[in-house]
Residue, then its C-alpha position, 0 to 999 in steps of 0.5 A: x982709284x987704283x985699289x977700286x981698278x983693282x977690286x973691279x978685276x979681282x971681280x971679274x977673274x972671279x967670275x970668270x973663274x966661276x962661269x968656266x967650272x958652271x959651263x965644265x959641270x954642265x958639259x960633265x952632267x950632260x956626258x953622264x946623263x946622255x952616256x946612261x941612256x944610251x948604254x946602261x950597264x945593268x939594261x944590258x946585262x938584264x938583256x943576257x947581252x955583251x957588250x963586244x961587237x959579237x953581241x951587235x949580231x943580236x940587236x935589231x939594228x945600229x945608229x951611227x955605229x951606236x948600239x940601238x938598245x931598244x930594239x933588242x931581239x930575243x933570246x933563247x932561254x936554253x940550248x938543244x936537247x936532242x937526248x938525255x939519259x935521265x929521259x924515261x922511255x916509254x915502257x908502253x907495249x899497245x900502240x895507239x894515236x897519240x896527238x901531241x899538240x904544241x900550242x892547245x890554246x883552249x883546247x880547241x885542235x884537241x877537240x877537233x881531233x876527236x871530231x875525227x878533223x885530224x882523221x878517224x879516231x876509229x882507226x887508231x891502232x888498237x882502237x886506242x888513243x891518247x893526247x898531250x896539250x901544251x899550252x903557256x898562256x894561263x889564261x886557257x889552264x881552266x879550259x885544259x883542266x877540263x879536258x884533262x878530268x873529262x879524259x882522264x888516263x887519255x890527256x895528259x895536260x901541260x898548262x902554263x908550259x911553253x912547247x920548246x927544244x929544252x927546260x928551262x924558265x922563260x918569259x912568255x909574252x901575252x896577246x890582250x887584243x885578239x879577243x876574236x881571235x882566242x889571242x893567238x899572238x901570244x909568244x915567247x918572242x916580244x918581236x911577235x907583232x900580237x905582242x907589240x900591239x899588246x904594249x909588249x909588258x904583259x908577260x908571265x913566266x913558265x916553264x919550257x918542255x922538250x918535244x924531245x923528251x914528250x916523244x922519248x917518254x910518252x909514245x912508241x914506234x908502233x904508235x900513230x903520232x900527230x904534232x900540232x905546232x902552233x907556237x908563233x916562231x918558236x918552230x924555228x928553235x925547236x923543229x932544227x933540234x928536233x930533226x937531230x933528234x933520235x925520238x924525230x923518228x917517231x913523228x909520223x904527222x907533222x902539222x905545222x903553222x909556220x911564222x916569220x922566221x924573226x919570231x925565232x929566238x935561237x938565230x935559225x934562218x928560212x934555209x936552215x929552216x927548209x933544211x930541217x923540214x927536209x931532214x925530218x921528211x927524210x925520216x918518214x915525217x909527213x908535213x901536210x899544209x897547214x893552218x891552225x884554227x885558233x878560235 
């Protein structure tokens, strides 16, 4: 009779035994897994993010004081280039219109500067003019390549190259839903609303170029200079760097889409925004209301 009490508790202190360590391996197991969905070292070093309290300055937004991963904002490629002495200026002697367009699309502003849309041809100084397209979506680059053959020596294209305010590679995110609408959505920012009904994964990676460094080396202070930005929130980073520019001076045409300032990648803010419209105002840029027909 003893021996079988015995046998009976022996059994269970082993269960007992056995449930605690099953119940600490469940309440480890699930540490581990909640722990790597919620903060995953590799997510946030691919993100370019810390992992101090600076870094909740570049998130979209917190839960509970926990970081909210999934809605990491932007980030820009690189910094502000106002001026580099490896630039070569433009040797050019003859002044003539040059239409610099950020955003060319299909080519289709381009055209409607030679349709004298963007004023009379006929008037540029010496008669003469020339034109530089910038563009990232490779979906457009057969139509640029184009335009570059038809005018050659005039067009100088810059096809899956996104316009920016320094050089570097970045990512560049595709519209897939605008098909009326020449998917103008697409941007380098994945906050853009085109993207996100896009899904948000088709993406390419391209080089960025500087205005700053198109205007140092491909136009002179005799030229009549139009820049067509449409790039869907980049503006925010590039137009800041360029108002400090040496080589703003010699914009004369400013046309400018402007969209929501959260497209921006680099942190400017609508007032710092008016700040470097007003800056480039100041230099004899002249920024007329503006929208582009992207179709």
């Amino acid at each position: 009779m003893l021996r079988t009490k015995l046998a009976e508790l022996y059994v269970l202190v082993k269960l007992r035994n056995m449930v605690a360590f099953l119940s600490k391996m469940a309440v480890a197991a699930a540490a581990v897994f909640v722990g790597s969905e919620a903060v995953a070292p590799n997510a946030v070093q691919d993100a370019g993010l810390k992992t101090d309290a600076t870094a909740r300055s570049t998130l979209r937004g917190t839960v509970n004081g926990t970081v909210a991963l999934a809605n990491v904002a932007g980030k820009s490629p690189c910094n502000c280039v106002t001026a580099d002495p490896t630039w070569k200026p433009c040797a050019r002697t003859v002044p003539r219109c040059v239409f610099i367009d950020l955003g060319a699309a299909d080519g289709n502003t381009f055209k409607a500067f030679l349709s004298n849309k963007y004023g009379l041809v006929a008037n540029c100084p010496s008669v003469q003019w020339s034109a530089v397209l910038v563009e990232a979506n490779p979906r457009f680059n057969m139509q640029l390549a184009t335009a570059g053959t038809e005018h050659i020596g005039q067009v100088n294209v810059m096809s899956s190259t996104a316009a920016y305010m320094c050089e570097a590679k970045t990512s560049f995110f595709l519209d897939t839903v605008n098909t009326e609408k020449n998917f103008w959505g697409s941007s380098m920012s994945n906050a853009h609303p085109d993207v996100k009904k896009s899904g948000g994964q088709q993406k390419v990676t391209v080089p960025t170029m500087n205005l700053n460094r198109i205007l140092t080396e491909q136009t002179i202070p005799g030229d009549w200079v139009m820049v067509k930005m449409d790039i869907e929130g980049s503006e925010y980073d590039v137009l800041p760097c360029t108002a400090k520019a040496p080589a703003a001076s010699l914009i004369d045409r400013l046309y400018l889409e402007q969209h929501d300032v959260s497209w921006g990648m680099s942190g400017t803010t609508a007032p710092e925004m008016e700040a470097a419209k007003a800056t480039l105002k100041s230099k004899g840029v002249d920024i007329p209301p503006y929208f582009s027909q992207t179709l």
